[in-house]
VEXPA-333730 format. One record per atom (N, C-alpha, C): residue in three letters; x, y, z. Coordinates in pm, whole numbers, plus 50000, padded with zeros to 5 digits. Layout:
<recs>
ALAXYZ;...
</recs>
This chain:
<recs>
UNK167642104540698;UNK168602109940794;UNK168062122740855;UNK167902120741010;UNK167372133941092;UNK168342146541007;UNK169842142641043;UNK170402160040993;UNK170372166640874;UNK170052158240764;UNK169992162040631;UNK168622174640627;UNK167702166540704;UNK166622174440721;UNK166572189740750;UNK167432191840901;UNK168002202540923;UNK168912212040890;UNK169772205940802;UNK170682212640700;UNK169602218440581;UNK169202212640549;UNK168452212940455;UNK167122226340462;UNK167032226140596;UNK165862237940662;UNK166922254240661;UNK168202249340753;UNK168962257940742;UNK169462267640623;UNK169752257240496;UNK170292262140391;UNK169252273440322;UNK167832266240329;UNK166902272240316;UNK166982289240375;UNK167152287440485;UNK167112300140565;UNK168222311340555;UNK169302306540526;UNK170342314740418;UNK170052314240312;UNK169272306740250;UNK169452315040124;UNK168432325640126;UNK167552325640207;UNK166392335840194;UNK166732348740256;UNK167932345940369;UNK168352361240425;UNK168872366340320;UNK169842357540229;UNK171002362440113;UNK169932369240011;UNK168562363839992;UNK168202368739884;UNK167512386439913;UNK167382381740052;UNK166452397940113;UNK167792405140143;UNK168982406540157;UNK170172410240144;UNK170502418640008;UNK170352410839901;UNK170332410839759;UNK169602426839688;UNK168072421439767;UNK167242432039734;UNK167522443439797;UNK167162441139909;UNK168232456540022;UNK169032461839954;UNK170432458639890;UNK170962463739835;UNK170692471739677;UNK170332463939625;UNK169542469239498;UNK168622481039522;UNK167502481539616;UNK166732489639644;UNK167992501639680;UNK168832497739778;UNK169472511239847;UNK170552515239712;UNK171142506539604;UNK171882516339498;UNK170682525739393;UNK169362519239396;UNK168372526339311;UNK168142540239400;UNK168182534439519;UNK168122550539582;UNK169402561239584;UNK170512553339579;UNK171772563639560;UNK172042569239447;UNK171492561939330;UNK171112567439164;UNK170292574339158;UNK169402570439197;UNK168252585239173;UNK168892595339278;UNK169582597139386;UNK169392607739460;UNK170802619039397;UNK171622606739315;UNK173312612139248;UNK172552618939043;UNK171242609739005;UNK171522616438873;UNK170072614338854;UNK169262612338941;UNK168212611038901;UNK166862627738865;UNK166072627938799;UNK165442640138770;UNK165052644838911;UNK164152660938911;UNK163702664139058;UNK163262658839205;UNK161852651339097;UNK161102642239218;UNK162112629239233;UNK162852625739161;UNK163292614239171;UNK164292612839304;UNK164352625739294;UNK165842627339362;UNK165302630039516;UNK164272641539546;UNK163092644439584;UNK163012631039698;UNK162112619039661;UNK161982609039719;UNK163142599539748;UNK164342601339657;UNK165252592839746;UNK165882599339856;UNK165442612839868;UNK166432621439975;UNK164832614640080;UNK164022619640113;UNK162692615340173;UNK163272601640225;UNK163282587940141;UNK163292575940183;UNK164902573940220;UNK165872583240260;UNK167272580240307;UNK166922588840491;UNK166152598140436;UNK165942608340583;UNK165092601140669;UNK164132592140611;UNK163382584740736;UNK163582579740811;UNK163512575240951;UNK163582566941060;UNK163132556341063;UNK162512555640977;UNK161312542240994;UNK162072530540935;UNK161722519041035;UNK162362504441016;UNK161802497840964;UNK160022500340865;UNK159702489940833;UNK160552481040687;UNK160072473640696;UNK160522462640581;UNK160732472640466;UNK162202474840376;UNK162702479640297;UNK162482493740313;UNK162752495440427;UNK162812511540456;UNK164532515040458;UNK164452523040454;UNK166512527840422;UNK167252522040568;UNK166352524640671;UNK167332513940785;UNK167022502840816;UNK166192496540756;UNK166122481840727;UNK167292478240639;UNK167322483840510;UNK168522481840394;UNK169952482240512;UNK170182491640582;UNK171442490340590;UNK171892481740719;UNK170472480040775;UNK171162468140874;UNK171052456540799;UNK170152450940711;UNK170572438440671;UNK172242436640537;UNK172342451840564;UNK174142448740471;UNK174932450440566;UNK174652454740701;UNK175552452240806;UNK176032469540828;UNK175052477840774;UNK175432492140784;UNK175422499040859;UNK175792510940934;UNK175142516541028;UNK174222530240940;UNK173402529040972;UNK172372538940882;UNK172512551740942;UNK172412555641050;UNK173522568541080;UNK174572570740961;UNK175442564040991;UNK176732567240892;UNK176482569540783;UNK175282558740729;UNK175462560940578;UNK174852570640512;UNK173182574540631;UNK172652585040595;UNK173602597840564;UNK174622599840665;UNK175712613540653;UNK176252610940548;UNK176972600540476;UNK177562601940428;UNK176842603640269;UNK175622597840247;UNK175282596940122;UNK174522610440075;UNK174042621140214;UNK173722631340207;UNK174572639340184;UNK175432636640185;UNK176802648240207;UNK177692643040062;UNK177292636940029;UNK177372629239890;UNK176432641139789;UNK175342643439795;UNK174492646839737;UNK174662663339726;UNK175052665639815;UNK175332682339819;UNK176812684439707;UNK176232695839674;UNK176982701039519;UNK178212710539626;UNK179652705539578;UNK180622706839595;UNK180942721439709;UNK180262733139564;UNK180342746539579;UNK179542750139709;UNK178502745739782;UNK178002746639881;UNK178442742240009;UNK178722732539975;UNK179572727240101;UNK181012731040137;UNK181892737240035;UNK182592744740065;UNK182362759140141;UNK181222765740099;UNK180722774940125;UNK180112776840258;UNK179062766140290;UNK179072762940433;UNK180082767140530;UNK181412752440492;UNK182772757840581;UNK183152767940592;UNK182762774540468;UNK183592787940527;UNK182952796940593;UNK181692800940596;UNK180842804240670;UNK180982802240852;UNK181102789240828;UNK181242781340994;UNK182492789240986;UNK183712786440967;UNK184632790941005;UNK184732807940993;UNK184192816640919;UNK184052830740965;UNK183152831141115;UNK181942823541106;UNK181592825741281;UNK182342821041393;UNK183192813741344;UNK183872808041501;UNK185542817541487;UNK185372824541434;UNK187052832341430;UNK186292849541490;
</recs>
């Protein structure tokens, strides 16, 4: 049967996005662990491999477009994640003594 064939090519081809999906994700929580509890350098290179631009294959905006992310967003948010409480309060208030 011709369509079995093509189903059959297809299924193939989901499962291989699902599995590079899979990894993307894995790679991008190993990077949110090391960058939330991981030692210096550890932390070091996941801040490095979240700040890059670069699209190649399993680069941090490769990961978040194949989970459907916007890597903008997530970069802010996982950086801003990473900053210790007391600073970022501190910041604000700062900003807000210069603009008053």
């Amino acid at each position: 049967m011709p369509g079995t064939k093509v189903s059959a090519v297809h299924s193939a081809e989901a499962l291989g996005v699902r599995g590079i999906q899979r990894l993307a994700g894995a790679v991008l929580v190993q990077a949110i662990d090391d960058l939330r509890c991981g030692v210096s350098r550890r932390r070091e290179e996941a801040t490095r491999w979240i700040e890059s631009d670069s699209d190649e294959q399993f680069s941090f905006v490769f990961c978040c477009r194949m989970l459907e992310r916007d890597p903008e967003d997530t970069r802010r948010f996982l950086l801003r994640q990473s900053i210790p409480g007391w600073l970022i309060s501190s910041l604000f208030d700062e900003a807000d003594g210069a603009s008053t």
